[in-house]
C-alpha positions in Angstrom: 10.4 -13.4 56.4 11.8 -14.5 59.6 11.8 -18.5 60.2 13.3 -19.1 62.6 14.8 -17.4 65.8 18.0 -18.8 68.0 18.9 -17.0 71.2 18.9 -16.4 74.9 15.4 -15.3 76.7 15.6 -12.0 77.7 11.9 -11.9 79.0 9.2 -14.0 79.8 5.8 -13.1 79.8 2.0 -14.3 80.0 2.1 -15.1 76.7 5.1 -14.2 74.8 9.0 -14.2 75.1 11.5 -12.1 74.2 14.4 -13.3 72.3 18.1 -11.6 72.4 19.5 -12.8 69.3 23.1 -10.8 69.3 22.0 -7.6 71.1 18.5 -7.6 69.1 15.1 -8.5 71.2 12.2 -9.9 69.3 8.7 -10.2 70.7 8.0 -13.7 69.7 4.3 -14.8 71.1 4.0 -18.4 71.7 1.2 -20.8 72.8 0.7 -21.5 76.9 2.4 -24.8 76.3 5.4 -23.7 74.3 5.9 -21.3 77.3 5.8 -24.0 79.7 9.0 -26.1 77.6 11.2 -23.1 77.1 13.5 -22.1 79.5 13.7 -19.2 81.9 15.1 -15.9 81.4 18.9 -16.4 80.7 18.6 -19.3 78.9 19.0 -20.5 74.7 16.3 -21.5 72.7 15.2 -22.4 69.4 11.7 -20.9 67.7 10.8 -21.6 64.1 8.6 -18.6 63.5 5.8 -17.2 61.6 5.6 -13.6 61.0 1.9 -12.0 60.6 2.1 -8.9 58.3 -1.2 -6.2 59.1 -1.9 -2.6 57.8 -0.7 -1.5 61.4 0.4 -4.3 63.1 3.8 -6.8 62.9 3.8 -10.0 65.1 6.2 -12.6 65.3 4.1 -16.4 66.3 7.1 -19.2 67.8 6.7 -22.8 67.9 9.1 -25.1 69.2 8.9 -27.6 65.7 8.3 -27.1 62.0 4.8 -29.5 62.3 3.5 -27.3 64.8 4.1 -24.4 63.1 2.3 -25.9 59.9 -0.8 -27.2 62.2 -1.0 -23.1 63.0 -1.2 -22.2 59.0 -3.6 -25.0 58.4 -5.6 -23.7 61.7 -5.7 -20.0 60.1 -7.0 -21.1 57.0 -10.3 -22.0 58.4 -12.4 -19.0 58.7 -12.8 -18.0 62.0 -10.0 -19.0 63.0 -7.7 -16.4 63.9 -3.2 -16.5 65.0 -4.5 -16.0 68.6 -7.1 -18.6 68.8 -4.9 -21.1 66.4 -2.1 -20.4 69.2 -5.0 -20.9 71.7 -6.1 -24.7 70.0 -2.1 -25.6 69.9 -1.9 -24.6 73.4 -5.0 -26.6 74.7 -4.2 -29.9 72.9 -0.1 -29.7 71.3 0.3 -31.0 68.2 -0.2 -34.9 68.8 -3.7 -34.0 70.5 -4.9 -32.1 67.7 -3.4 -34.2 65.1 -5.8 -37.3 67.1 -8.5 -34.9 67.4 -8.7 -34.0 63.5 -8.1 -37.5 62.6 -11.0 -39.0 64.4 -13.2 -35.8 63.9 -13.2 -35.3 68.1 -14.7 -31.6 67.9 -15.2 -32.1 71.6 -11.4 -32.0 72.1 -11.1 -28.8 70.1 -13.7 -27.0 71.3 -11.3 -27.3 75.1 -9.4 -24.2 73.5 -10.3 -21.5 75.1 -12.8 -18.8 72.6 -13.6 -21.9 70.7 -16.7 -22.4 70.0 -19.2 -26.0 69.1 -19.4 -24.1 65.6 -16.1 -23.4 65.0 -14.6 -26.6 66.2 -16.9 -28.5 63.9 -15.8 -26.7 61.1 -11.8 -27.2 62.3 -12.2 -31.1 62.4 -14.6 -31.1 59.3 -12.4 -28.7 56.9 -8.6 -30.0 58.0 -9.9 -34.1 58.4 -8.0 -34.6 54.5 -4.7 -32.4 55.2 -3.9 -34.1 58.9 -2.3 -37.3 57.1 0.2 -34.5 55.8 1.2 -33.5 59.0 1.3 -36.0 61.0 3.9 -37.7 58.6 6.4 -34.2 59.4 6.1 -34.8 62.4 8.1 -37.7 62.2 11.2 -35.4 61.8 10.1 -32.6 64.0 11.5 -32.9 67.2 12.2 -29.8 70.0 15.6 -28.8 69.2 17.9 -27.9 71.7 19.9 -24.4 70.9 23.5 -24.3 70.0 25.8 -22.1 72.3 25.2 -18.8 69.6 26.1 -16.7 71.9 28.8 -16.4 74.7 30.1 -19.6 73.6 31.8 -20.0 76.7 28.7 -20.4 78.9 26.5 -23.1 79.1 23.7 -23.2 77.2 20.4 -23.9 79.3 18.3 -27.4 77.8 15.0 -26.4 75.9 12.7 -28.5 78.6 10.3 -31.1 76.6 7.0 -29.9 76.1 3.9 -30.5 78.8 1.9 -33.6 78.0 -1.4 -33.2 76.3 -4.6 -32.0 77.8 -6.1 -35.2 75.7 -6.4 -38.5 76.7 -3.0 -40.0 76.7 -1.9 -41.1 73.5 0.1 -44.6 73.5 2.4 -44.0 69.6 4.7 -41.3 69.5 4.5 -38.9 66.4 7.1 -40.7 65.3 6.0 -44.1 65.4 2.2 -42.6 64.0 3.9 -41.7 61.3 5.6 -44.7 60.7 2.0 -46.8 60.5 0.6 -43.9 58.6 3.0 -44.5 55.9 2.3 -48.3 56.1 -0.9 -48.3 55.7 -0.9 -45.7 52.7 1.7 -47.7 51.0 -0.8 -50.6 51.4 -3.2 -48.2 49.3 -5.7 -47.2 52.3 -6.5 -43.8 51.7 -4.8 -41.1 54.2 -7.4 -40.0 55.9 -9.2 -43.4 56.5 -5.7 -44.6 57.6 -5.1 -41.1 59.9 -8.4 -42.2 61.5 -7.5 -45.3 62.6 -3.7 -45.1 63.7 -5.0 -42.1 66.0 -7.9 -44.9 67.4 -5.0 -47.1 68.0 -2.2 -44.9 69.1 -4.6 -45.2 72.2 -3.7 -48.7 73.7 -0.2 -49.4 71.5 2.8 -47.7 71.7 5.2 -49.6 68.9 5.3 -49.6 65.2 4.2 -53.2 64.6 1.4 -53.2 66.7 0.4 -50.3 66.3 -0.3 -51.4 62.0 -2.0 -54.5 62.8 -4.4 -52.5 65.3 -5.1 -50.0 63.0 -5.7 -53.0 60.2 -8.1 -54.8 62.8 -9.5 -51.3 62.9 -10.0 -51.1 58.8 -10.5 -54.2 58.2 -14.3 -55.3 56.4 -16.7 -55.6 59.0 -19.5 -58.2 58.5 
């Protein structure tokens, strides 16, 4: 199993790169916004990778952190969901836009991906609504790593740009600082996906830790 790929783009194309990792070039396909963050032809980068195995067919998938790379698994385990059109979802909302999406149940926001369907997206939000919680607290760790200098050490290594902003409607709380409530509110013994629910609600208008809890407690708290 390869998980992971460090080296210099040799190619780029519409929807794939190819990596040189010490004379050896793998196909590596990656979503329309991953293209947009790596660098051009010439420069390092880092792809944590998932490999699909076919009768006839081998392809490498890249994603520039480990949580987006798990949002793809948990995307291909919903039937009808496919690596292309998981890549597609990825690429139409990143990570943080479809973590906010499943969280609140926004099949609207899903169904943006191109080839997704009302049907299908409704049974994204519906089926992955419990397993979000999980991944939005990795993405607390999961940042876009820039490459080390691998190869020819003794020339610069180009800067893995950050990724585009989402195509969602801007989100105030960083994954980091989601996560940070998300575990707050669990540890108070709100369930996770009640408590995924209402730190993606808040991570609208508040952008800090703190306020970002007591929003999302306003937000859970008994109404009546």
């Amino acid at each position: 199993m390869i998980g992971m790929l460090t080296g210099r783009i040799a190619h780029r194309g519409a929807d794939h790169v190819v990596i040189d990792v010490q004379g050896v070039g793998y196909i590596v396909h990656v979503s329309d916004r991953t293209l947009m963050a790596l660098p051009g032809a010439g420069g390092v980068a880092r792809l944590h990778t998932e490999l699909l195995v076919r009768e006839d067919l081998l392809q490498l998938f890249g994603f520039l952190t480990p949580a987006e790379k798990e949002w793809h698994r948990l995307l291909t385990s919903v039937q009808g969901v496919g690596a292309k059109a998981g890549m597609a979802i990825l690429g139409a909302l990143g990570p943080e836009g479809l973590a906010r999406a499943i969280a609140i149940g926004d099949a609207a926001a899903i169904r943006r991906a191109p080839g997704v369907g009302p049907k299908l997206a409704s049974r994204v939000a519906m089926e992955l609504k419990d397993k979000a919680p999980a991944i939005m607290a990795l993405a607390a760790t999961a940042t876009v790593a820039t490459a080390p200098e691998v190869i020819e050490a003794d020339t610069p290594a180009a800067p893995v740009a950050p990724p585009a902003a989402p195509a969602t409607p801007a989100s105030g709380g960083s994954a980091q600082v989601q996560a940070e409530a998300l575990s707050a509110l669990t540890n108070l013994g709100y369930g996770p996906s009640e408590a995924a629910e209402a730190v993606a609600r808040a991570a609208e208008t508040e952008a800090e830790t703190p306020a970002l809890i007591r929003a999302a407690l306003r937000a859970l708290a008994p109404k009546g």
